[in-house]
N, C-alpha and C positions, 0 to 999 in steps of 0.2 A: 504494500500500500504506500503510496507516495502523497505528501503531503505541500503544501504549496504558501508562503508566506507571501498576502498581502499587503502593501503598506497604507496605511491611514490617510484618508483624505478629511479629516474631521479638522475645523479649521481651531489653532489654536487659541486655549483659553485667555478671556480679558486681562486676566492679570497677568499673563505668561509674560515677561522682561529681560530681556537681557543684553549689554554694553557691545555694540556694535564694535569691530576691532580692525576699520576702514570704510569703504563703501557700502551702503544700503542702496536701497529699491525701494520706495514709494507706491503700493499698487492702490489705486481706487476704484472701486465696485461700486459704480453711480446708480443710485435708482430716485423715484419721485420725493418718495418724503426721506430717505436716510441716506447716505453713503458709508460702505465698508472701507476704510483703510487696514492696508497691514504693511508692515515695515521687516523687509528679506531680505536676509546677508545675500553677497555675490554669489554665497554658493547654496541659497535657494530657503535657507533655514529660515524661519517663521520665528521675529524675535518680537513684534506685537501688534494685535490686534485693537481695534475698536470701532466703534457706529457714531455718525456724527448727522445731526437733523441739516438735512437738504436746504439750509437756510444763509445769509449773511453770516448770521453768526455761528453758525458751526463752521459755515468754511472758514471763519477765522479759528474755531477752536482747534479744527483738524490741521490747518497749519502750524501754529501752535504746538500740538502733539508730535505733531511730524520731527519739527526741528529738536524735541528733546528726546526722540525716541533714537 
């Protein structure tokens, strides 16, 4: 019998942090009322997530976030 490991697409948790150690990546996941940001080392690692309301002021939060994540 052979068995077969999948790897997780489960996106990481809101607290998950950790000290980028050069370049990140920036991805946003636009939609009507929210936007998903997460912040990914060069080599694809998931170092934080969060949802920010589709407004002025979230986009200034999500900037914000960005710069200190």
């Amino acid at each position: 019998m052979s068995s077969s490991i999948v790897p997780s697409t489960l996106p990481a948790p809101k607290t998950r942090r950790r000290r980028p150690a050069g370049e990140v990546v920036l991805g946003v996941d636009t939609h009507r009322d929210a936007h998903v940001a997460s912040v990914l080392s060069m080599t694809g690692a998931v170092l934080a997530t969060d949802e920010f309301p589709a407004t002025a002021a979230g986009y200034r939060a999500l900037l914000k976030w960005a710069r200190k994540s």
